[in-house]
C-alpha positions as CSV (number, residue, x, y, z in Angstrom):
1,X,-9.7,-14.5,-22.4
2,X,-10.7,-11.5,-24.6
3,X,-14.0,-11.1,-23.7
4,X,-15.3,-9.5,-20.2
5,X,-17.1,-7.2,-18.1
6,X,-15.1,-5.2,-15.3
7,X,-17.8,-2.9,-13.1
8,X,-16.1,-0.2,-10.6
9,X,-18.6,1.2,-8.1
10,X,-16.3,1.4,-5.1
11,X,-16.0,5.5,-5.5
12,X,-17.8,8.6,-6.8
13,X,-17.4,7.3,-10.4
14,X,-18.9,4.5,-11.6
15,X,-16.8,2.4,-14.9
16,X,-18.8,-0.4,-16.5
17,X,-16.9,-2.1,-19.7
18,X,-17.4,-4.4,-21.8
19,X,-14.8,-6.3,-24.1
20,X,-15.6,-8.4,-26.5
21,X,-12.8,-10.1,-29.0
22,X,-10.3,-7.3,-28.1
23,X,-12.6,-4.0,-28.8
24,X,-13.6,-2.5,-25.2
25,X,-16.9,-0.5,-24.8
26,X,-16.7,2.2,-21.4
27,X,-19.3,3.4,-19.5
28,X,-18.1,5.7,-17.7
29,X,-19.5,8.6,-15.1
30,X,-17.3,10.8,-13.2
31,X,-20.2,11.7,-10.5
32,X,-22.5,8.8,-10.1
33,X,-23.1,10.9,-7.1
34,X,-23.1,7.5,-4.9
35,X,-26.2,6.3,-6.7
36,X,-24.4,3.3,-8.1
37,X,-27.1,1.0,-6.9
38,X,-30.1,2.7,-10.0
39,X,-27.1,3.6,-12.6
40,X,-25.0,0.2,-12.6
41,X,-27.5,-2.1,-14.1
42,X,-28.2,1.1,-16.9
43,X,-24.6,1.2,-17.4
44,X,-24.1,-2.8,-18.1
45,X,-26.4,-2.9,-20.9
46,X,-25.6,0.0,-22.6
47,X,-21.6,-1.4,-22.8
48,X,-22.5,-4.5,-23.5
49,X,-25.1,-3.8,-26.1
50,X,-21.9,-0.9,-27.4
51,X,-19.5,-4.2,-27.2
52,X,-22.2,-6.8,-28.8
53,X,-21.0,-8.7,-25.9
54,X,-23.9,-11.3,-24.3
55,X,-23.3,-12.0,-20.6
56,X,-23.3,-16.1,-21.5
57,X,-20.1,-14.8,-24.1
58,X,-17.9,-13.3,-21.5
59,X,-14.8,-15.4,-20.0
60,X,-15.1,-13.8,-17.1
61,X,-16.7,-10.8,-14.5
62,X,-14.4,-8.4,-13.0
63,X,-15.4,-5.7,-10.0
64,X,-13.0,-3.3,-8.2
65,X,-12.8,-4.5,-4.5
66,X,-12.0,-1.3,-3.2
67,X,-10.8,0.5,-0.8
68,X,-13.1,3.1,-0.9
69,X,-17.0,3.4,-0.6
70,X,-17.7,-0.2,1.5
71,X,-21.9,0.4,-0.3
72,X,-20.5,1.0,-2.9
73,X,-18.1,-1.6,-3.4
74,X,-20.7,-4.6,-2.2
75,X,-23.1,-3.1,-5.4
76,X,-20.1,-3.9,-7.4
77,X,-19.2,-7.2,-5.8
78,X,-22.6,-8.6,-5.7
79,X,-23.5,-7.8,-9.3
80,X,-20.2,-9.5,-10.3
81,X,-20.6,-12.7,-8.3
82,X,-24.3,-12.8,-9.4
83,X,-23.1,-13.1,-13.2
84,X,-20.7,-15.5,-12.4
85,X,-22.4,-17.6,-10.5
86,X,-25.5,-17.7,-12.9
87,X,-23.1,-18.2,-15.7
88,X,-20.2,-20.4,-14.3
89,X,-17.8,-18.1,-14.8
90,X,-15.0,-17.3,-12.8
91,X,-14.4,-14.1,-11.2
92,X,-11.3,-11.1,-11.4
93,X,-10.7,-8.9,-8.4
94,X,-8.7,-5.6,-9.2
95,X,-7.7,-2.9,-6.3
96,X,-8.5,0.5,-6.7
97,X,-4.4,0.9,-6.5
98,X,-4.2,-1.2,-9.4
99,X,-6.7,1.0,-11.4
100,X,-4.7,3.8,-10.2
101,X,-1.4,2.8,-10.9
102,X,-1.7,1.0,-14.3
103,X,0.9,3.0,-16.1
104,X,3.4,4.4,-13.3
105,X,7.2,4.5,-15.2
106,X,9.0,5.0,-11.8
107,X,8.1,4.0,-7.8
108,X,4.1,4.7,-7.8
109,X,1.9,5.9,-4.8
110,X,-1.3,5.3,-5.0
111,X,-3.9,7.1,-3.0
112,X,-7.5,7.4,-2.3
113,X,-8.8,9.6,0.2
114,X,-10.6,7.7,2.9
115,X,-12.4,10.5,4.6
116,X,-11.8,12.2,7.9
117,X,-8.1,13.4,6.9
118,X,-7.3,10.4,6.4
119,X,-5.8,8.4,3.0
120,X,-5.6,4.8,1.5
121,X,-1.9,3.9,0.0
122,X,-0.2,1.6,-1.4
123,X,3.5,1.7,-3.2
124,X,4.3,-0.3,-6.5
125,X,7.7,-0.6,-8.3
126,X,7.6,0.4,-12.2
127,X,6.9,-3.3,-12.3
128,X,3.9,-3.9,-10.3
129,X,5.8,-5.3,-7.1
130,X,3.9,-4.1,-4.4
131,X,6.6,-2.1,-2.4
132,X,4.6,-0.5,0.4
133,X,1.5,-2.8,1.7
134,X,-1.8,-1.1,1.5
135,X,-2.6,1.3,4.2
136,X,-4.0,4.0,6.2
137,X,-1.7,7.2,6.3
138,X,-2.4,11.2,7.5
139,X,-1.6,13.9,5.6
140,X,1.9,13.7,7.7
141,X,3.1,10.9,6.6
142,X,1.4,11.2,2.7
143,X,4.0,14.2,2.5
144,X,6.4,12.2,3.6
145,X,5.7,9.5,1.3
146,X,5.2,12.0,-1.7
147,X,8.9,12.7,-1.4
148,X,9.6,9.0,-2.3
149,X,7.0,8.1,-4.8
150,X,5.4,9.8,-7.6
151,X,1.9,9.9,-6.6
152,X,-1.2,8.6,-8.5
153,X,-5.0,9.6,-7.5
154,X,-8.2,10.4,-9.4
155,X,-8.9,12.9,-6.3
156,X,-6.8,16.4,-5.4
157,X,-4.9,16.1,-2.6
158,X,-2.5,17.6,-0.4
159,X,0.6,16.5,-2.2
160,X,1.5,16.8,-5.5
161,X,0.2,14.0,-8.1
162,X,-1.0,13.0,-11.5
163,X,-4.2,11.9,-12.4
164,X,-5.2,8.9,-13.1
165,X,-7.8,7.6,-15.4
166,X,-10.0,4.7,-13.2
167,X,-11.9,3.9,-15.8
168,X,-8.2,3.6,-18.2
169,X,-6.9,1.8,-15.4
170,X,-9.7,-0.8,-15.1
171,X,-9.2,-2.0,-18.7
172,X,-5.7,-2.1,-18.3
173,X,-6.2,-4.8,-15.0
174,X,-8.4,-6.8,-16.6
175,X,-6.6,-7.3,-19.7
176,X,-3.5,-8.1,-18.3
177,X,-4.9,-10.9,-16.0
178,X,-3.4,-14.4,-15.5
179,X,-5.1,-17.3,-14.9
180,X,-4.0,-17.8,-11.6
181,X,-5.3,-14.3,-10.5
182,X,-9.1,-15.5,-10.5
183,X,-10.8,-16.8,-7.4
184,X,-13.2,-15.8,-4.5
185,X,-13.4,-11.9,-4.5
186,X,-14.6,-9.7,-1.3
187,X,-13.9,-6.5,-0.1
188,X,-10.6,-4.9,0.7
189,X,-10.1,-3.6,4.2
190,X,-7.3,-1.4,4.3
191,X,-4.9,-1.3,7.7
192,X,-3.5,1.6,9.5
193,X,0.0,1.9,8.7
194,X,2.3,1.5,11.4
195,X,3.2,5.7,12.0
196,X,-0.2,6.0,12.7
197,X,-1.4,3.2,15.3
198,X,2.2,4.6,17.3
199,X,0.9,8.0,17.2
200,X,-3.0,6.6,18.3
201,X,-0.8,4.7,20.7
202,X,0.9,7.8,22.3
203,X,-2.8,9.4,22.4
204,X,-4.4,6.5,24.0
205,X,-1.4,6.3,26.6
206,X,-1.5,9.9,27.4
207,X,-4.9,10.1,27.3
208,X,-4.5,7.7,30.3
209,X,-2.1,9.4,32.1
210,X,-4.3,12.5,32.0
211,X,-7.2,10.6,33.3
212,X,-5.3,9.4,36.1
213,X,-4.5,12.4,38.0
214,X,-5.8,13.6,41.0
């Protein structure tokens, strides 16, 4: 399946790009400044007119599910099940870890800030085992987690990491899928990890206690 078009609106940047018979085209913006909803459709034509790839020629339609922006990863979403189900073709999810992670050597950490202090991460083994489930982790326990993993982000963070190339990383995903990864895509909702719903626990209890005096 050499010929496709993988969207990624679900951060800041927005990656359109086109394959067609193993030569990729990218579109890519590294501050769509969350205006993916006017740019996306812009970037689609100009990768696929780059690729001389028509939407009726691709195999299939790939979008980044997130986590991340939830607008922005619905623009990407829709657009994606909108060619596919005009065309009958099937459809590729891809994580934003996966785009992140793509060419880790050793144990791989890859985070996206979520706002608020917070961070989205997920582990992977040099071979793309998933190691640590996707989750929601402070900058406590990312420290703690940086001493484990080499880390992999697009964004600066607290911790030492490298950067990764989304758009790099995107190509890479949708190269490499199998038939058995295509299906019904949606969003991905990212959990707390377990440190932090104890330590919202211990605030919720105290919290309690405290309102209970006298």
């Amino acid at each position: 399946m050499n010929n496709f078009l993988a969207i990624d609106t679900s951060n800041e940047y927005l990656t359109v790009i086109a394959q067609k018979g193993g030569r990729a085209e990218t579109v890519f913006e590294p501050d769509g400044a969350m205006q993916h909803s006017v740019r996306l459709m812009d970037a689609v034509e100009t990768a696929l007119s780059r690729a001389g790839l028509a939407p009726r020629e691709c195999d299939f339609f790939a979008a980044v599910t997130g986590p991340g922006s939830f607008t922005g990863i619905r623009i990407g979403i829709s657009a994606v099940k909108g060619f596919c189900a005009a065309l009958g073709k099937p459809a590729l999810g891809v994580t934003t870890f996966q785009t992140l992670a793509y060419n880790a050597e050793a144990k791989a950490l890859a985070v996206v800030p979520a706002g608020r202090g917070g961070f989205y991460a997920c582990g992977f083994a040099p071979d793309g085992r998933v190691l640590l489930d996707a989750c929601t982790v402070g900058e406590e326990e990312l420290r703690a987690l940086a001493r484990e993993y080499a880390v992999y982000s697009y964004a600066e963070l607290p911790v030492p990491r490298r950067r990764s190339d989304p758009a790099a990383g995107l190509l890479a995903a949708a190269r490499a899928a199998r038939e058995g990864d295509f299906g019904e895509i949606g969003a991905l909702y990212v959990k707390k990890s377990q440190a932090e719903r104890e330590r919202e626990e211990r605030a919720r209890l105290s919290g309690t206690r405290t309102g209970a005096r006298p």
